[in-house]
N, C-alpha and C positions, 0 to 999 in steps of 0.2 A: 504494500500500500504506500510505501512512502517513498519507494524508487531505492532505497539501499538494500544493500547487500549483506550479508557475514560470512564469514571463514572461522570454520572450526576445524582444530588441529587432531587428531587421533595419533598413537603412537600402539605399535604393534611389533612382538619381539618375535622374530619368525626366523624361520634357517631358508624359507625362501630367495634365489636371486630377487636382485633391486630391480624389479619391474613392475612399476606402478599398475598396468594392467594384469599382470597374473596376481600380486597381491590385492588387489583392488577385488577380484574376481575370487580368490580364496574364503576373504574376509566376509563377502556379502553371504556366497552358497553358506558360509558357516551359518551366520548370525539366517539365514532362511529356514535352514535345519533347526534352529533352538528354537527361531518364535512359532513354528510350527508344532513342536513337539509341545511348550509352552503352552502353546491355543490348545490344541487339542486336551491337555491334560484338565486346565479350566476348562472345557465345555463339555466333555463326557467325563470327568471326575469332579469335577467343582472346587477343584482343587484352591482356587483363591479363595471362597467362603469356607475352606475348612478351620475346626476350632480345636485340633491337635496342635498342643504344645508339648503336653506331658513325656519329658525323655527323648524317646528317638523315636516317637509315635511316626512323627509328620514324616522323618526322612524312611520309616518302614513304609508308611502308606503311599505314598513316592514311588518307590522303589518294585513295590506290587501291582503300582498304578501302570507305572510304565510296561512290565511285562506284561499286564491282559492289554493293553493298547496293542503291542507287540504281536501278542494271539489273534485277536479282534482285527488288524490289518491283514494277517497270514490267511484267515479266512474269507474263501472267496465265491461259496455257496449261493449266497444270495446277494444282492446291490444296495442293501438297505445302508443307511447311513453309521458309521462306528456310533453312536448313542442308540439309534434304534439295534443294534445286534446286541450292545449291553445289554438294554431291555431283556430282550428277548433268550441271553442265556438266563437271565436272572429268573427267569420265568418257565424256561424249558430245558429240563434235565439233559434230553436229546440233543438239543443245539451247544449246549454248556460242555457237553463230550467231546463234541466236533471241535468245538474251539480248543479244549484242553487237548486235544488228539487221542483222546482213552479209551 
């Protein structure tokens, strides 16, 4: 709106060569990977309104979160969205097998 600009500085310790485009390019796919894995854990675990503090509650539920994410993507049965396949192991013995592979 007001016609000016900013420049913000990032610093990144990498064993990568000094090529603004391949580290430019390293740095984004990362940071894509995390806010993805990120999204996904808040919107099929609810992971930001959780009220685990207690010990290593949060970093166990984390931890479990991520590997049914992990199941829940591997399964490719049906096209429902990873929140409705939660659903529906949580609901059906049969489908909960298929995910866990048993």
């Amino acid at each position: 709106q007001t016609g000016k600009g900013t420049t913000e500085t990032r610093y990144y310790i990498t064993s990568l060569k000094a090529d603004a485009k391949l580290i430019h390019d390293a740095v984004r796919s990362h940071w894509a990977v995390e806010n993805n894995l990120h999204w996904s854990l808040d919107v099929i675990f609810r992971e930001d309104a959780s009220l685990k503090k207690k010990d290593h509650s949060a970093l166990n539920f984390n931890i479990i979160a991520k590997m049914a994410l992990t199941l829940i993507d591997q399964e490719k049965s049906t096209k429902n969205s990873k929140p409705s396949k939660r659903h529906l192991a949580a609901l059906d013995d049969g489908y909960r097998a298929k995910i866990l592979k048993i």
